[in-house]
N, C-alpha and C positions, 0 to 999 in steps of 0.2 A: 717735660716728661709726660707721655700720656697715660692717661689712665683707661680702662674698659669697661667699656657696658654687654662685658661677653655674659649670657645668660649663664647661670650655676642652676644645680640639680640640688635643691634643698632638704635637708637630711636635720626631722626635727633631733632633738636631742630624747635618749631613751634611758628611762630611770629603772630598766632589768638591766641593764648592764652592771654591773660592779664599777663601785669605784675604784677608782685607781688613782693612790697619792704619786707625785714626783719624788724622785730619790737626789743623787748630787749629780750634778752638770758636769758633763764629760765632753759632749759633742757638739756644736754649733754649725746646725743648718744654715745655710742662705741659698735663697731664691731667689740669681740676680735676674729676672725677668722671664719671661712666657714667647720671646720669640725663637723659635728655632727653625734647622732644616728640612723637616720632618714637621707630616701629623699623624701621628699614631691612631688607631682605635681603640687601643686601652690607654691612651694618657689620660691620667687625672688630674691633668695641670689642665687639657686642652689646649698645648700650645701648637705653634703653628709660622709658618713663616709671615702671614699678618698680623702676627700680633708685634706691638711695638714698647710694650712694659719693658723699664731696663731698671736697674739699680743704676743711681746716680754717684759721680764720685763724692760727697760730700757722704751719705749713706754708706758708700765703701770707708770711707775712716772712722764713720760708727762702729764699723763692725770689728775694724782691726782694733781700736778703743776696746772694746769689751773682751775682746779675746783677752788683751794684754789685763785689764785690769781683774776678768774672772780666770785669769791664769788657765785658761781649755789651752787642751792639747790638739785637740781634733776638728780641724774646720771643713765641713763636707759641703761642697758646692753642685748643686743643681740649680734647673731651669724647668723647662727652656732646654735651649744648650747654652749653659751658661757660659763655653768660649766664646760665642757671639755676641757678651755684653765687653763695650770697649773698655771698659773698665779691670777683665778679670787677670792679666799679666800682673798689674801691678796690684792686687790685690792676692795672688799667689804670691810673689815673689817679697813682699810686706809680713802676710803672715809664714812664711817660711825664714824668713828675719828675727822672728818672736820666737822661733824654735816649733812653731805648732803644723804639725801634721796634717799635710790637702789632700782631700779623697776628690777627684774630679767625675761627676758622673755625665758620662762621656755617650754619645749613641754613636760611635766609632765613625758615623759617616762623614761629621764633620770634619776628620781628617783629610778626607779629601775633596774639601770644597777648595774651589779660587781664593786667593786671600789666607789661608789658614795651612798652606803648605810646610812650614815650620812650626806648626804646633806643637807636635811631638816631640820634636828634637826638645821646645822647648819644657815640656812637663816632664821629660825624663832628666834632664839638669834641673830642674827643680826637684826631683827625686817626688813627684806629685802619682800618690797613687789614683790607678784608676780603673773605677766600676764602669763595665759597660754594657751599652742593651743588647743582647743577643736569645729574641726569643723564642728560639728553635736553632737546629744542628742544620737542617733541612731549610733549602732557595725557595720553594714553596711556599713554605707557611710563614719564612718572614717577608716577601712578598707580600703577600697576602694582606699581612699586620701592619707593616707598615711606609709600602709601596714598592711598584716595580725598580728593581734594581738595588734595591738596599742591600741587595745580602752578599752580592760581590761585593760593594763598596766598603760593606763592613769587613769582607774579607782580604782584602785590600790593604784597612787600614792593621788588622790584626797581626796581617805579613809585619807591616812596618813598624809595629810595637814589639814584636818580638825581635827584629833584628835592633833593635835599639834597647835592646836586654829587658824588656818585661817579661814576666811568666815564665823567666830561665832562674829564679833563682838566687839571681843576683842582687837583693835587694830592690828590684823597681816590682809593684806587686800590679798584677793583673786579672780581675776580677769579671765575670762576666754574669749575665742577669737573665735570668727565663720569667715570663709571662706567660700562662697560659693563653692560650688560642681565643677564648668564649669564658662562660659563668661554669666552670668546675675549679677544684681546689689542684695545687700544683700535684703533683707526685712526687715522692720519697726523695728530695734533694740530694742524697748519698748516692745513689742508687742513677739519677739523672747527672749528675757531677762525671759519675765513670765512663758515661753511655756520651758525655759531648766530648770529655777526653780521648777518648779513643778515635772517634769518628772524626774529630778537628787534626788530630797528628796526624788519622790516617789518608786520611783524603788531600789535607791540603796543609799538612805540615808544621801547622799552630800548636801551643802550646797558651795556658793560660795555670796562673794557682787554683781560684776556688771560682764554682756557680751558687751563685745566690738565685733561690728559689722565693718569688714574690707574688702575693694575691693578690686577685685583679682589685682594684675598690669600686664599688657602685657608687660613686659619684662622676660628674661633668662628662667628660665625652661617654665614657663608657656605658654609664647611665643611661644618657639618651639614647645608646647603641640600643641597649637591653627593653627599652621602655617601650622603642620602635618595634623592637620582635615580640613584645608582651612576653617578656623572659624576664625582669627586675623582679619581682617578687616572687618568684623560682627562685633566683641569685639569692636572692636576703633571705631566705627561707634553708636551704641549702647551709649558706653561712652558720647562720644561728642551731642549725641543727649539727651543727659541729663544733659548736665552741667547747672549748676545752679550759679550764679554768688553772691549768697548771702554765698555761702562758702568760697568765697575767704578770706575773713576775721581771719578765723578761721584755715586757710591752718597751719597744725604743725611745715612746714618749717619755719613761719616766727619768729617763740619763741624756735627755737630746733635748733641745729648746730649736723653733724653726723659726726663721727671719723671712719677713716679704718682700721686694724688690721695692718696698718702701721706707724700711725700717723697723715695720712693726710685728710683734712677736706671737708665737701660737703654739701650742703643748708640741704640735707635728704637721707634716706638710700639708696630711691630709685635712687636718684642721684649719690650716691656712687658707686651703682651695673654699671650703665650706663656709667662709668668714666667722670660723668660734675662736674667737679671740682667747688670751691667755685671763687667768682668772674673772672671765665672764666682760673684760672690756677692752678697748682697745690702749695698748703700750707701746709706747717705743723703746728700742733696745738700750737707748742712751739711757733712760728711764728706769731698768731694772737694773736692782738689788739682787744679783746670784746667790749670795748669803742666806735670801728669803727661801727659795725656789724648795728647798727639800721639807718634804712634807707636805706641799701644796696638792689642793685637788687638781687632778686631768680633766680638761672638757669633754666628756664622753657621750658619744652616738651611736646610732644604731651601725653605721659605714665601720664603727673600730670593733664590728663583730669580725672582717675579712682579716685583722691583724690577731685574734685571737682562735681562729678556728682551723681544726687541724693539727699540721705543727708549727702553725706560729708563720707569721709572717713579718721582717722588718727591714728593714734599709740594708742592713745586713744577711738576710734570707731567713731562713726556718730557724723560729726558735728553739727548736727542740729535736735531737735526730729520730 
């Protein structure tokens, strides 16, 4: 298994922020690895089809281990594109065994690679929900974000999820993810939810449930995107001058715990990418006590101003409408 000497954007730790304790353990991130089909401009993973980080299967049955023994419901999987760790069939179809609910977060194009042509068939008989990246209505500007051709392919694959019953209704749920374009905060995710509904029926016949609206983070690729146009401290400036402290509440670190395509644990992903470890050192998940976790303090930075400014920003979109 390799490991990487990819540079990170180092983000010290900032004591104006508020703290923020952990509440109870609901949801179980894993990061089975950093390679995908796609490199985005806003990933904060930085991943990339060279990258070669994978969770290993011996780490896959840590994780199904902890599911089963902190009784979670909810195992959300990222990457990466975490279908392209060989490992992720039998680590869905494992924990959907235990009863616990797979969110797959999906960049739709992988459905239409070589190799990966029964994917869908396969998450939809897993009944595996799935979030996916779609950061604009408009060929253009995803394009743009995250290369030529992506936005057919993704349209593509959206045709094939819906006729295999996503986002009709039926129980299979289909989620879909906006990014802004650059360093501004999203728009009124109500308000953009109705404006991608309308335009996806109407144009090309998709249908999806909800859009989760998501802020860019200043760290790793996008970082150095912003650092390069001398725009990062615009971005962080911006951020902070919008924090709203009625999201602290709702912050996804305080109900979520994030795993690394190593085993080892961090308040959130974006804390993962930044190496701040969970309670200041490094864990493995075989290692935690869930019992402990509530009431614990969150490793807090200046980057977890983008999840609090605004209406909130989480894995789930806007915390607040």
């Amino acid at each position: 298994m390799a490991t990487s000497g990819f540079p990170r954007i180092e983000i010290e730790p900032q004591a104006d922020f508020p703290a923020v304790t952990r509440a109870r353990l609901e949801t179980l991130q894993v990061n089975l690895g950093y390679r995908c089909n796609q490199a985005c401009t806003h990933c904060h993973v930085a991943a990339g089809p060279r990258r070669t980080e994978a969770m290993d299967r011996d780490t896959v049955e840590e994780v199904l281990d902890f599911l089963a023994r902190a009784e979670i419901k909810v195992l959300d999987l990222t990457g990466g594109a975490p279908e392209m760790n060989p490992h992720f069939r039998y680590l869905v179809s494992s924990a959907r065994r235990l009863g616990v609910h797979v969110i797959d977060r999906c960049n739709l194009t992988i459905l239409e690679e070589p190799g990966y042509e029964d994917l869908a068939e396969f998450l939809a008989a897993q009944q595996v929900e799935i979030t996916a990246s779609l950061p604009c209505y408009l060929e253009e500007n995803v394009d743009k974000q995250r290369g030529r051709g992506v936005f057919q392919k993704s349209i593509a694959a959206l045709k094939r999820l819906n006729r295999l019953g996503y986002g009709q209704g039926l129980g299979l749920t289909l989620n879909l993810v906006f990014n802004p374009q650059g360093p501004v905060l999203p728009p009124p995710q109500s308000q953009l939810e109705a404006a991608y509904k309308v335009h996806l029926k109407e144009r090309y016949g998709i249908e999806f449930d909800r859009l989760y609206t998501l802020t860019n983070l200043p760290i790793q690729r996008f970082a150095r995107v912003l650092r390069r146009e001398g725009r990062l401290k615009e971005y962080v400036a911006l951020l902070r001058a919008h924090f709203d402290p009625g999201n602290l509440k709702g912050l996804m670190c305080r109900t979520s715990l994030s795993v690394d395509f190593q085993g080892y644990v961090y308040d959130c992903d974006f804390n993962q990418m930044l190496k701040l470890p969970l309670r200041g050192a490094k864990h493995r998940l075989r290692e935690l006590d869930p019992k402990a976790l509530p009431g614990a303090p969150v490793a807090v930075a200046e980057h977890c101003y983008a999840c609090a400014a605004g209406q909130g920003s989480s894995c789930t979109g806007a915390l607040r409408a």
